[in-house]
Biopython code that builds the backbone (N, CA, C, O; Angstrom):
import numpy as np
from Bio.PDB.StructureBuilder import StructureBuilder

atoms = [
    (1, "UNK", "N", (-18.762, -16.753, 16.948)),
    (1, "UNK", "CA", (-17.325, -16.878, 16.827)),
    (1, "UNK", "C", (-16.833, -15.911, 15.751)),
    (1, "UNK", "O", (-17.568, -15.736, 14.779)),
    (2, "UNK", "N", (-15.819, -15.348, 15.814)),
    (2, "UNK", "CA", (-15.212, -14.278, 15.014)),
    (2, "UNK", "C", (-14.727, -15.251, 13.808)),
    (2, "UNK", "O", (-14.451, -16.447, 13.898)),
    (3, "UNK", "N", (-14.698, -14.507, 12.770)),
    (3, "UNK", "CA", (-13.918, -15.158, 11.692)),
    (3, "UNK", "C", (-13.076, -14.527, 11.551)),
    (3, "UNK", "O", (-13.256, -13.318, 11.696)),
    (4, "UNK", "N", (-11.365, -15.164, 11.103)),
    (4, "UNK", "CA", (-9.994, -14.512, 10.536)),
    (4, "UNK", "C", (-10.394, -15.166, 9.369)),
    (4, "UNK", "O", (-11.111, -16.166, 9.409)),
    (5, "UNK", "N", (-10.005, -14.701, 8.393)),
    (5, "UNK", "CA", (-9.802, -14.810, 6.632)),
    (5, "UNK", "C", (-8.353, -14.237, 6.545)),
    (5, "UNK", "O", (-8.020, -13.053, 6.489)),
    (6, "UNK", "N", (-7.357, -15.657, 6.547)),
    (6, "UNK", "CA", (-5.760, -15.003, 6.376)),
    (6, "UNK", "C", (-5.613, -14.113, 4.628)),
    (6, "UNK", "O", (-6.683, -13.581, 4.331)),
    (7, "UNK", "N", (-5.209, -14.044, 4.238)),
    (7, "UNK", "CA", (-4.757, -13.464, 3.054)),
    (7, "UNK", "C", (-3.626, -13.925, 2.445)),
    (7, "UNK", "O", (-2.774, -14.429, 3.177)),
    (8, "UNK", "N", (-3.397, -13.858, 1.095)),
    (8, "UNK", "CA", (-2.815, -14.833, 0.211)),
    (8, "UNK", "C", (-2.473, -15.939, 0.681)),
    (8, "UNK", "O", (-3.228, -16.827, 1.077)),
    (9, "UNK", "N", (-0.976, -15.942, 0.654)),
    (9, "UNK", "CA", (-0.655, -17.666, 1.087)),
    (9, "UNK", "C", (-0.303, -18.285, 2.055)),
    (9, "UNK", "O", (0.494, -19.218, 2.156)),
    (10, "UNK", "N", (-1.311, -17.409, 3.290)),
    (10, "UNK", "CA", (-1.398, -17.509, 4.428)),
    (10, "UNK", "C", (-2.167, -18.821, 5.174)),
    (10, "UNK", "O", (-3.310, -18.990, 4.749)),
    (11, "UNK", "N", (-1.851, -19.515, 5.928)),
    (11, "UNK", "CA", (-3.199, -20.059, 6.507)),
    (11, "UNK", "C", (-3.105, -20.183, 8.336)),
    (11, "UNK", "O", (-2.061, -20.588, 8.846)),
    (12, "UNK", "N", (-4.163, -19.835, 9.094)),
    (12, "UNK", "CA", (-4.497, -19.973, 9.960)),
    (12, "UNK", "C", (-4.780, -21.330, 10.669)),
    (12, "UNK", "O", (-5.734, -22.009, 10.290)),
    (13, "UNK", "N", (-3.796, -21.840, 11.920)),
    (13, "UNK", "CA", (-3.950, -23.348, 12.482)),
    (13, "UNK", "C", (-3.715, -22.931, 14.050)),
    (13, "UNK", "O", (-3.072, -22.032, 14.593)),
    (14, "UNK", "N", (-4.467, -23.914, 14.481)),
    (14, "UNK", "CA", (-4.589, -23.643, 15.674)),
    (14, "UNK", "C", (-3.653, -24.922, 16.771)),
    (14, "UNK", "O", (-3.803, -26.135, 16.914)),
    (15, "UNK", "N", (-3.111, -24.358, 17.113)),
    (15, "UNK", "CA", (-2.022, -25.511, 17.968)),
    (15, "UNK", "C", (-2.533, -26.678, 18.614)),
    (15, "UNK", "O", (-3.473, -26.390, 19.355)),
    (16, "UNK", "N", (-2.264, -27.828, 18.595)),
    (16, "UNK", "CA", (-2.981, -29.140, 19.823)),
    (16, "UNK", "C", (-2.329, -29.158, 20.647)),
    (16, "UNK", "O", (-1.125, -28.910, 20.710)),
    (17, "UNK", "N", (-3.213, -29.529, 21.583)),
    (17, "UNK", "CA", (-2.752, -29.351, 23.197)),
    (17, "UNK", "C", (-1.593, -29.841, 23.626)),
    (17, "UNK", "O", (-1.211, -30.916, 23.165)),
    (18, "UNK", "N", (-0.958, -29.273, 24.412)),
    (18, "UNK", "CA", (0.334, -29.492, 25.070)),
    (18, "UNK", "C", (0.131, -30.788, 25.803)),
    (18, "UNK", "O", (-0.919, -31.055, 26.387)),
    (19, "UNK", "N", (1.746, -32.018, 25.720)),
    (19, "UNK", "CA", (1.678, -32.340, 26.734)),
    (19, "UNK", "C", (1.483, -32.212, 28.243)),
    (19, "UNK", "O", (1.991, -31.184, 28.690)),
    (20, "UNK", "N", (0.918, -32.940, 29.086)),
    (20, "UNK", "CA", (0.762, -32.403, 30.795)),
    (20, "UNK", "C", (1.891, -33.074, 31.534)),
    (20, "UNK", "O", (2.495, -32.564, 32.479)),
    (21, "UNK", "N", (2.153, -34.424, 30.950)),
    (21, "UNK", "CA", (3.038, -35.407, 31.406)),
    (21, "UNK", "C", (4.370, -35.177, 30.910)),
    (21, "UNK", "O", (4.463, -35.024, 29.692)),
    (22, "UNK", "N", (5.829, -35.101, 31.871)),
    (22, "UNK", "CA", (6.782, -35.633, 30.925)),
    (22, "UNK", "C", (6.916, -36.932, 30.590)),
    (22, "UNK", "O", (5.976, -37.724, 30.526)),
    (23, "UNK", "N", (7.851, -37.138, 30.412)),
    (23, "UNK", "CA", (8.486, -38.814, 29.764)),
    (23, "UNK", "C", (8.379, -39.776, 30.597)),
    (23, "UNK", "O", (7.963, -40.906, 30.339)),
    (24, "UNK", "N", (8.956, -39.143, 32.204)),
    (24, "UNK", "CA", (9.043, -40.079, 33.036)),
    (24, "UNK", "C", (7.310, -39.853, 34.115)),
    (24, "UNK", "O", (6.992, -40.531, 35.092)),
    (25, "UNK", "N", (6.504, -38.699, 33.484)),
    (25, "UNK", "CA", (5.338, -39.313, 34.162)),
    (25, "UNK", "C", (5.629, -38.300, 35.547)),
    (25, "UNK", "O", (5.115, -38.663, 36.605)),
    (26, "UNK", "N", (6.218, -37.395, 35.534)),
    (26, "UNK", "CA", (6.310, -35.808, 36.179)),
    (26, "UNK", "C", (4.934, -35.196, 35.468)),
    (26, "UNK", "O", (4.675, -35.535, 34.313)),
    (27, "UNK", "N", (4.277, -34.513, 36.012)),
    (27, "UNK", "CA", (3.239, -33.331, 35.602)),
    (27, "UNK", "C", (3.352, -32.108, 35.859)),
    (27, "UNK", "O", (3.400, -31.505, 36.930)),
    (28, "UNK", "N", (3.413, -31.604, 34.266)),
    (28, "UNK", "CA", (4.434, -30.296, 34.223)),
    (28, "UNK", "C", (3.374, -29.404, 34.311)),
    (28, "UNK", "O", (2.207, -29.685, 34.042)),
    (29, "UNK", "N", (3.925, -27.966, 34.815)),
    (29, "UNK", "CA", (2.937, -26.558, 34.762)),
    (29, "UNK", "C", (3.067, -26.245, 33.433)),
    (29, "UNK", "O", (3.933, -26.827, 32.780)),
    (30, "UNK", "N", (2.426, -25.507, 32.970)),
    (30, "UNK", "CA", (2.293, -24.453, 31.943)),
    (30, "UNK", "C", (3.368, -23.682, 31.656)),
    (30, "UNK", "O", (3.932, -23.784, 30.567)),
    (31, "UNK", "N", (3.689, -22.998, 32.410)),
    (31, "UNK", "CA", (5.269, -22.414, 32.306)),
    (31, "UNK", "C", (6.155, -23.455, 31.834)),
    (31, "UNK", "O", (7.098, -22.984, 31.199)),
    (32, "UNK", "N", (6.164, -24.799, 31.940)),
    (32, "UNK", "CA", (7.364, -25.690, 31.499)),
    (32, "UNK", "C", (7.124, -26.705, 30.423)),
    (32, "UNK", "O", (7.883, -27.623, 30.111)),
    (33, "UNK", "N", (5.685, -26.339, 29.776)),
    (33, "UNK", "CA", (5.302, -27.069, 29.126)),
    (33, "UNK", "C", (5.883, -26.498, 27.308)),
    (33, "UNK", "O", (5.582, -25.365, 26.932)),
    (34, "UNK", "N", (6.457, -27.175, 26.654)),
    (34, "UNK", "CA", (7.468, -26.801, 25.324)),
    (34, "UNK", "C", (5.704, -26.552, 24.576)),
    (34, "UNK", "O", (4.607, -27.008, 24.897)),
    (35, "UNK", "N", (6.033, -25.869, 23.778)),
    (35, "UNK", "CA", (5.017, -25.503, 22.806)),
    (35, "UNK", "C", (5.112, -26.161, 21.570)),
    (35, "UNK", "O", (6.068, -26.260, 20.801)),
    (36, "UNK", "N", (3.829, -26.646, 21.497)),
    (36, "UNK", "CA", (3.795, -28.239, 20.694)),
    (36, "UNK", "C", (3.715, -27.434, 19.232)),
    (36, "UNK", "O", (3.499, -26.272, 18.887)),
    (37, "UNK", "N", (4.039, -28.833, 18.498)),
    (37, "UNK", "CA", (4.793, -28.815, 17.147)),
    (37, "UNK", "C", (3.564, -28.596, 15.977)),
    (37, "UNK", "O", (3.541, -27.865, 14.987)),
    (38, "UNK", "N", (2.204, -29.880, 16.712)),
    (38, "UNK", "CA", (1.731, -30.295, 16.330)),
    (38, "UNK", "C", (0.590, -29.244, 15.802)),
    (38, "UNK", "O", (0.640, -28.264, 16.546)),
    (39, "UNK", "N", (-0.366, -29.084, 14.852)),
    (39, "UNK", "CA", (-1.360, -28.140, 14.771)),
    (39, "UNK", "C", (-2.691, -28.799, 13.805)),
    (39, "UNK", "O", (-2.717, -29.775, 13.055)),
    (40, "UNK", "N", (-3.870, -27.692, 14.231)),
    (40, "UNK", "CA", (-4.828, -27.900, 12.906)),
    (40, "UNK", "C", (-4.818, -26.729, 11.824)),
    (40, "UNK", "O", (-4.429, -25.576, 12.007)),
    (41, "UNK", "N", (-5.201, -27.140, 10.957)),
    (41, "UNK", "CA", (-5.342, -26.164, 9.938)),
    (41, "UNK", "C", (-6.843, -25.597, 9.771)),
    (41, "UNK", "O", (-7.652, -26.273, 9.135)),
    (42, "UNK", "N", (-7.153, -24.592, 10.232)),
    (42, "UNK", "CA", (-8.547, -24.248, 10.536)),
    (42, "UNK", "C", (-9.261, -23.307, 9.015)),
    (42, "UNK", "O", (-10.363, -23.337, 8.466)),
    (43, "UNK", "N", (-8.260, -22.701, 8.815)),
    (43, "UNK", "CA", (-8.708, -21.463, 7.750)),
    (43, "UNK", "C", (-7.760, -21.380, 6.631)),
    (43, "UNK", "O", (-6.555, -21.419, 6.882)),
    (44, "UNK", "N", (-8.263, -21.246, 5.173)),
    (44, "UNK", "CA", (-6.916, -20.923, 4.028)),
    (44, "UNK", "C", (-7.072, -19.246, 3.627)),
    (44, "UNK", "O", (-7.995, -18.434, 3.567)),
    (45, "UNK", "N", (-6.142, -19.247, 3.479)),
    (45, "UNK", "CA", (-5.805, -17.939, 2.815)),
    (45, "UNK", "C", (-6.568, -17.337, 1.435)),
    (45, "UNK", "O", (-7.366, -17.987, 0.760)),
    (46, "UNK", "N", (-6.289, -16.419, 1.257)),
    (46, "UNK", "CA", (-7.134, -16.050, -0.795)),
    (46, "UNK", "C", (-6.223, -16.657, -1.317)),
    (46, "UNK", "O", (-6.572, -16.597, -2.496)),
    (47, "UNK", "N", (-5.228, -17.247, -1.304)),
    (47, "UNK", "CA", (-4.690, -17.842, -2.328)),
    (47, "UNK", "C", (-3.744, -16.885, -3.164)),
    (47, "UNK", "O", (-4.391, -15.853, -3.343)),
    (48, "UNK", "N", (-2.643, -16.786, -3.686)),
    (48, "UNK", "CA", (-2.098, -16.139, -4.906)),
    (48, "UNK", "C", (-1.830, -16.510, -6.129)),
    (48, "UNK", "O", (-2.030, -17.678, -6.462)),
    (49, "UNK", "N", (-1.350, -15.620, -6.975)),
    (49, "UNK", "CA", (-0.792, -16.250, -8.261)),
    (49, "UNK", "C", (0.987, -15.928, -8.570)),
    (49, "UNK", "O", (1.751, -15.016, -8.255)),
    (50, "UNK", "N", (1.127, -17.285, -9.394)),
    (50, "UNK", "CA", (2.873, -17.144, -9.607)),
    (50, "UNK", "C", (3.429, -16.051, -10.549)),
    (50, "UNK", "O", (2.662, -15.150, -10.886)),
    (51, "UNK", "N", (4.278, -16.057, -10.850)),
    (51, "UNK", "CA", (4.721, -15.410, -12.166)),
    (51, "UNK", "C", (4.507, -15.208, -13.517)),
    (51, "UNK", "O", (4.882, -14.285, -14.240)),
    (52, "UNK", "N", (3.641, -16.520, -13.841)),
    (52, "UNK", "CA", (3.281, -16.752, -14.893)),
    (52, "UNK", "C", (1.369, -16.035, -14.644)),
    (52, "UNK", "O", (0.705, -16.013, -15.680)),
    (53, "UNK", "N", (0.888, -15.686, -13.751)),
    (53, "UNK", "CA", (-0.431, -15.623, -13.707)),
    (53, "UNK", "C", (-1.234, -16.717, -13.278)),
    (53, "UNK", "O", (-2.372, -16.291, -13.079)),
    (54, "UNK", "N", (-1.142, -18.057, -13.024)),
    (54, "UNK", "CA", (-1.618, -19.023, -12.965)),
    (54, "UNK", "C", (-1.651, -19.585, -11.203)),
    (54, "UNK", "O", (-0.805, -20.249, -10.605)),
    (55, "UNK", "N", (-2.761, -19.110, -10.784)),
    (55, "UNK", "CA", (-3.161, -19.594, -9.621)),
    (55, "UNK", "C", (-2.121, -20.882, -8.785)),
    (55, "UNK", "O", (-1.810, -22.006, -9.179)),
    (56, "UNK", "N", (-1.755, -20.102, -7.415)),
    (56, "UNK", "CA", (-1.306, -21.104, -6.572)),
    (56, "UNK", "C", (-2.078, -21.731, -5.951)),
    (56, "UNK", "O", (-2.993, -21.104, -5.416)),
    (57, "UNK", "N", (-2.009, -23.246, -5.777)),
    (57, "UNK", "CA", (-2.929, -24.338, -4.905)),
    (57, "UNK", "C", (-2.414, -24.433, -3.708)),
    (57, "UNK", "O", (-1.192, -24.450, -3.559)),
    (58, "UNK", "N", (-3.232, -24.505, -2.724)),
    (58, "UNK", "CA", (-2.599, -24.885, -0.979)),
    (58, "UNK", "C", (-2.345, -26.305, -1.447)),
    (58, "UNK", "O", (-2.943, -26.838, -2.382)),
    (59, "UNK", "N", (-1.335, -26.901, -0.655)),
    (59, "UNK", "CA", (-0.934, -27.709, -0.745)),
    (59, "UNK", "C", (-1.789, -28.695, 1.072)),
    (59, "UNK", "O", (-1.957, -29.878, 1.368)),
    (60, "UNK", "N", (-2.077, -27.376, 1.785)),
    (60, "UNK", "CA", (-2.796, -28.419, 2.977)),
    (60, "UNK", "C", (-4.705, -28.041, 2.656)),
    (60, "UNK", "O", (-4.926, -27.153, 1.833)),
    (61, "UNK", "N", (-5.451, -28.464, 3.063)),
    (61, "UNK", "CA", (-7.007, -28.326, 3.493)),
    (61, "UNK", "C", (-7.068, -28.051, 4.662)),
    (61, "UNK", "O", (-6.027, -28.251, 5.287)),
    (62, "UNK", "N", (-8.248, -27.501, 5.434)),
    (62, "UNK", "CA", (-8.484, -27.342, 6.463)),
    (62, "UNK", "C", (-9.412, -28.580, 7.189)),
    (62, "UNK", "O", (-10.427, -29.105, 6.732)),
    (63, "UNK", "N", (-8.824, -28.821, 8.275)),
    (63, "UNK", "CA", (-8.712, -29.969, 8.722)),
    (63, "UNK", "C", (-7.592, -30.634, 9.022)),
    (63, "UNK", "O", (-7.300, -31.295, 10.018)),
    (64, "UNK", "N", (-7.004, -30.387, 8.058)),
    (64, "UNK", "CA", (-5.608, -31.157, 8.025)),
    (64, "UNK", "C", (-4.215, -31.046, 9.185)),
    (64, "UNK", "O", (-3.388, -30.143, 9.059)),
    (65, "UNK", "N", (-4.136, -31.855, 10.045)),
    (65, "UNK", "CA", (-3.211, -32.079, 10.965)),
    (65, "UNK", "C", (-1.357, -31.492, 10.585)),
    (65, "UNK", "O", (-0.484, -32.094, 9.961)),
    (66, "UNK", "N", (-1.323, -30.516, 11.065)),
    (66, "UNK", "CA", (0.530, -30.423, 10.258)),
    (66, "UNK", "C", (1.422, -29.757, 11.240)),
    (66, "UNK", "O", (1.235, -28.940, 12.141)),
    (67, "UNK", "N", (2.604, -30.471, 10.695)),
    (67, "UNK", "CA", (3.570, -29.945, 11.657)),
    (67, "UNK", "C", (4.251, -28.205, 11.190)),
    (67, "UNK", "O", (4.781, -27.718, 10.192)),
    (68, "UNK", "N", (3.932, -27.817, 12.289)),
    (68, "UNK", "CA", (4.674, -26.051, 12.221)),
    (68, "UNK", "C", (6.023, -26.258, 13.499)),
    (68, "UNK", "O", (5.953, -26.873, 14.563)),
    (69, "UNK", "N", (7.192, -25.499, 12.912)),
    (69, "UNK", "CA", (8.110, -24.946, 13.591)),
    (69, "UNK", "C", (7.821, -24.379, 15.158)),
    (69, "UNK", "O", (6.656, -23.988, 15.226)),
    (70, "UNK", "N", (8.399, -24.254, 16.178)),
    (70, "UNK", "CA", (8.088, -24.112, 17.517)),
    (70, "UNK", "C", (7.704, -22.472, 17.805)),
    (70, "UNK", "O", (7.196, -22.116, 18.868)),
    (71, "UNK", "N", (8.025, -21.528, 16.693)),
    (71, "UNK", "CA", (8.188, -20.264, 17.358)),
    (71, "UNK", "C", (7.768, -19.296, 15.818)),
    (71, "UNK", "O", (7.914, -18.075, 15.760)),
    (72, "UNK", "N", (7.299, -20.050, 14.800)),
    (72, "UNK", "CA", (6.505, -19.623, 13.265)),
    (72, "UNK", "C", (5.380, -18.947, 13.749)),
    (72, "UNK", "O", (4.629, -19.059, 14.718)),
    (73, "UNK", "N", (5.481, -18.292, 12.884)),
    (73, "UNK", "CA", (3.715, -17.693, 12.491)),
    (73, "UNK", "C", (3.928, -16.280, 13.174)),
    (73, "UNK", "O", (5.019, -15.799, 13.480)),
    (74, "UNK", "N", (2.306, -15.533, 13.410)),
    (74, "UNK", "CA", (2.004, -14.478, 14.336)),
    (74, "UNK", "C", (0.584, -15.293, 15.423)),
    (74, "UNK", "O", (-0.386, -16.014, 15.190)),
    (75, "UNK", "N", (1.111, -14.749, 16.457)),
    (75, "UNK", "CA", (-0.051, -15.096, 17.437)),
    (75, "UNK", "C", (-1.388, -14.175, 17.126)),
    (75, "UNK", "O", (-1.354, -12.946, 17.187)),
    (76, "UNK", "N", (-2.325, -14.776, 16.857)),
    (76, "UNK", "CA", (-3.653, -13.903, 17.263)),
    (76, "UNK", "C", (-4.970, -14.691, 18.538)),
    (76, "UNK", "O", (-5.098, -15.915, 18.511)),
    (77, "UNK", "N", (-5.537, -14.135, 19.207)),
    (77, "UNK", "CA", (-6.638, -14.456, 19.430)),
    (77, "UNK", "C", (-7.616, -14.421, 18.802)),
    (77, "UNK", "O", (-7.640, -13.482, 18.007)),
    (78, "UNK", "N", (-8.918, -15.382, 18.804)),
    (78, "UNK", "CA", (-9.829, -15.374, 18.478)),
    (78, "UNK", "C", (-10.758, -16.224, 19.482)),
    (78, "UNK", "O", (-10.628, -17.425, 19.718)),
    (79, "UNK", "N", (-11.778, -15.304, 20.056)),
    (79, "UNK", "CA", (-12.755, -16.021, 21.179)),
    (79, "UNK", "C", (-12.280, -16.890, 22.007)),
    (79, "UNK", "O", (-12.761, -18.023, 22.022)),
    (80, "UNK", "N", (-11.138, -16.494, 22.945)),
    (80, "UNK", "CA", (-10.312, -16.830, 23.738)),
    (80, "UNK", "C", (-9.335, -18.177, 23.610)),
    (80, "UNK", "O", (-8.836, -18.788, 24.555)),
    (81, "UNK", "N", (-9.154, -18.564, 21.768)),
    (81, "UNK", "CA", (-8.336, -19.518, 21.464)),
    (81, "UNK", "C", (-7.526, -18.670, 20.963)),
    (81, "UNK", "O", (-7.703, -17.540, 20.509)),
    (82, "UNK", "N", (-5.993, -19.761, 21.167)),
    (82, "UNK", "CA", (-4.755, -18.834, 20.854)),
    (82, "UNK", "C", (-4.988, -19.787, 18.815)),
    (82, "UNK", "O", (-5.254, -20.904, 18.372)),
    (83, "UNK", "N", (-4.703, -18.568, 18.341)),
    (83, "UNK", "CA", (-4.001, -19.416, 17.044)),
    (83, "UNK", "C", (-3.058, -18.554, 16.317)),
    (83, "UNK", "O", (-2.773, -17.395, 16.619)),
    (84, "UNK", "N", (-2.627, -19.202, 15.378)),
    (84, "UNK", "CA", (-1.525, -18.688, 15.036)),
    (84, "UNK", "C", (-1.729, -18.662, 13.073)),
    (84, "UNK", "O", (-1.887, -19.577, 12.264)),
    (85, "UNK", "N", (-1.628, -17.177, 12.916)),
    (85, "UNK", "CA", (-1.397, -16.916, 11.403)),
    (85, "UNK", "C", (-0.034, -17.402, 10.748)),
    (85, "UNK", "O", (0.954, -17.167, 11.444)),
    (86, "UNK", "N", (0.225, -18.109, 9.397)),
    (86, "UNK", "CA", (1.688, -17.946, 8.882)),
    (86, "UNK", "C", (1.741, -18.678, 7.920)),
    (86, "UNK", "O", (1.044, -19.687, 7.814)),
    (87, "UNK", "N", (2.748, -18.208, 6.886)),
    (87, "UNK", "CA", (2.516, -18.650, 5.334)),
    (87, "UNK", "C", (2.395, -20.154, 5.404)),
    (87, "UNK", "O", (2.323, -20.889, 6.389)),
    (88, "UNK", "N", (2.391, -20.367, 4.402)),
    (88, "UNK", "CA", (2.213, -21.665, 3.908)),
    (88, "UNK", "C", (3.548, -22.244, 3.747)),
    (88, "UNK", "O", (3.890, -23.406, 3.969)),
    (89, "UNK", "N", (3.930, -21.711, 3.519)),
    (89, "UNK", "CA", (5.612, -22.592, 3.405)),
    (89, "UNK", "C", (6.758, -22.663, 4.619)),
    (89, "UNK", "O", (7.910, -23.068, 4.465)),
    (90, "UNK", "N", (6.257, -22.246, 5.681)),
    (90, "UNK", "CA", (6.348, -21.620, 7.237)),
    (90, "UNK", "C", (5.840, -23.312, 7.711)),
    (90, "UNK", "O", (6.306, -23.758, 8.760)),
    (91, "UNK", "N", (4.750, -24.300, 6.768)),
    (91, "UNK", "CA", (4.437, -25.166, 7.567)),
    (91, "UNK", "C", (5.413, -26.477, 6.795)),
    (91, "UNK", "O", (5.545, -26.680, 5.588)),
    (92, "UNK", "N", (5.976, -27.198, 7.874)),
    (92, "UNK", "CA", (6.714, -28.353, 7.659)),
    (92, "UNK", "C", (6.467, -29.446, 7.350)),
    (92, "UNK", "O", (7.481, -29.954, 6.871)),
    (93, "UNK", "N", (5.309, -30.392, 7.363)),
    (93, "UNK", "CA", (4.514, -30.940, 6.813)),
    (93, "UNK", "C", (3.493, -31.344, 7.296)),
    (93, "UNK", "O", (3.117, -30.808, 8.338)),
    (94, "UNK", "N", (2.588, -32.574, 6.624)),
    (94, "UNK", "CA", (1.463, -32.814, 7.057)),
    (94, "UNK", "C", (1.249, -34.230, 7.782)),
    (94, "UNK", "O", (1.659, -35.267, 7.259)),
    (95, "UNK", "N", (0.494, -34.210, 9.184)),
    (95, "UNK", "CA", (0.764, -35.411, 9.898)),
    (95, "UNK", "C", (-0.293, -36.239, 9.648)),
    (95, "UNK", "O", (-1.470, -35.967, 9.882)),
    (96, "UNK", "N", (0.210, -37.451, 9.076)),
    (96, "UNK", "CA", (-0.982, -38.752, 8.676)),
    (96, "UNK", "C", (-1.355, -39.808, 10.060)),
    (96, "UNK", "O", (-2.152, -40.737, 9.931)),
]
sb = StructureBuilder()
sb.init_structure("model")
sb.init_model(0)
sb.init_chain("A")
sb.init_seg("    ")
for serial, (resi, resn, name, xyz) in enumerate(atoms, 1):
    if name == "N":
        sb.init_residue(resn, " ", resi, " ")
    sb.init_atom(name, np.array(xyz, "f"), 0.0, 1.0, " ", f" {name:<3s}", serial, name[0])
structure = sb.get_structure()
């Protein structure tokens, strides 16, 4: 498997699967399926420092379940999974 290593306060998550079903229990194609909210957090960034010099902390781990915006980040492939690069503050929060 290829490795991405995002850079600074970047982190790499990989989207969870789309609903198949709508609401009422229709089974949607791919083409009509909304691009889910939901993601993993697979990879962290190098990390940066503030103004003062003093190291910024991610605020997520990898592993960690979080909600991203519908249309954030940059798309990349990696070994035929879609994921998606984008800062850290790009992510909306974290799902418990």
């Amino acid at each position: 498997m290829a490795n991405i290593q995002p850079l600074g306060q970047r982190v790499l998550v990989k989207r969870l699967a789309a609903e198949a079903l709508s609401a009422g229990g229709i089974a949607l194609p791919d083409s009509a399926q909304e691009k889910p909210q939901e993601a993993e957090v697979v990879s962290l960034g190098t990390g940066g420092k503030d103004e003062d010099g003093k190291t910024i902390e991610f605020s997520v781990k990898v592993g960690d379940k979080v909600l991203i915006s519908k249309y954030g980040g940059t798309e990349v492939k990696v070994d035929n999974d879609e994921m998606l690069i984008m800062s850290e503050s790009d992510i909306l929060g974290i799902v418990s």
